[in-house]
C-alpha positions as CSV (number, residue, x, y, z in Angstrom):
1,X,8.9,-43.8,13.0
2,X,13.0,-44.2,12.1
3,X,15.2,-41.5,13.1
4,X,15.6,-41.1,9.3
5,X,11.7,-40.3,8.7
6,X,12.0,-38.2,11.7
7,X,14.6,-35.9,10.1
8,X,13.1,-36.4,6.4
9,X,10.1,-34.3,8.0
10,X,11.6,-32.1,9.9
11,X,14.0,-31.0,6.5
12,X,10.5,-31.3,4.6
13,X,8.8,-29.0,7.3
14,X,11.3,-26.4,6.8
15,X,11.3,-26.2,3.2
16,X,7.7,-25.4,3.6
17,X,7.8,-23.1,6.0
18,X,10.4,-21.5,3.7
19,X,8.0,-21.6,0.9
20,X,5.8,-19.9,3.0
21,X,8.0,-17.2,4.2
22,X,8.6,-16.0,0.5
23,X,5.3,-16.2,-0.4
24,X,4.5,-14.1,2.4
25,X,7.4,-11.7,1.4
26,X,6.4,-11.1,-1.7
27,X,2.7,-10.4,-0.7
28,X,4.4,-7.5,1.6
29,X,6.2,-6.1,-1.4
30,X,3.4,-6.1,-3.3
31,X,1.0,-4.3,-0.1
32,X,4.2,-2.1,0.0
33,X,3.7,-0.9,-3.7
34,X,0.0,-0.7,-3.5
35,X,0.4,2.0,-0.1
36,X,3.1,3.8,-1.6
37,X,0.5,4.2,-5.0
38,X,-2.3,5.3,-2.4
39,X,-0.3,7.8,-0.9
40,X,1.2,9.3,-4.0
41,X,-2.5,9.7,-5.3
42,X,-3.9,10.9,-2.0
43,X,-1.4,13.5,-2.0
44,X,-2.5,14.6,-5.8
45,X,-6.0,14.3,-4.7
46,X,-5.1,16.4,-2.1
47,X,-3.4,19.3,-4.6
48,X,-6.1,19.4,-6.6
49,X,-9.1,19.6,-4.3
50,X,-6.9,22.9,-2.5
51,X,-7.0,24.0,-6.2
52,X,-11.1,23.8,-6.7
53,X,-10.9,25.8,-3.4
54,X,-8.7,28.5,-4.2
55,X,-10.7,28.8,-7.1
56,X,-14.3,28.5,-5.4
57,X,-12.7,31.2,-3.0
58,X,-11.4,33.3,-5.6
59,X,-14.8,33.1,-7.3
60,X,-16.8,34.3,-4.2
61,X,-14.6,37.3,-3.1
62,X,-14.9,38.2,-6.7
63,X,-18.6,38.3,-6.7
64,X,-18.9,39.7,-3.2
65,X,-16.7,43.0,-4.4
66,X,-19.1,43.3,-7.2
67,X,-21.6,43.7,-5.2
C-alpha cells in the first residue's frame, strides 16, 4: 500500500468517524427532548394525582363529620 492510499484512508476514516459523531449528536438532542417531555409530564402527572387526593381527602373528612 502507497503512502498516498495510506493517507486516502486515513482522511476517509475520519470523515466517517465524523459522520458518526453527528449522527450520534443528533440522537442525544433528540433523547434530550424526549426526557425533558417525560419530566414536564411527570411533573403534571404529579399535580394532578395530589389533586384526586385532596379531593378523596376532602371527601372522607366530609363524610366522617356527618357522621
Amino acid at each position: 500500500m502507497s503512502g498516498t492510499q495510506k493517507v486516502f484512508g486515513a482522511v476517509k476514516a475520519v470523515m466517517l468517524m465524523h459522520e458518526r459523531f453527528d449522527a450520534l449528536d443528533q440522537k442525544v438532542k433528540r433523547l434530550d427532548g424526549d426526557l425533558t417531555a417525560l419530566s414536564r409530564s411527570h411533573a403534571e402527572l404529579a399535580q394532578r394525582v395530589a389533586v384526586i387526593e385532596g379531593y378523596l381527602r376532602g371527601r372522607a373528612d366530609q363524610a366522617a363529620a356527618q357522621q
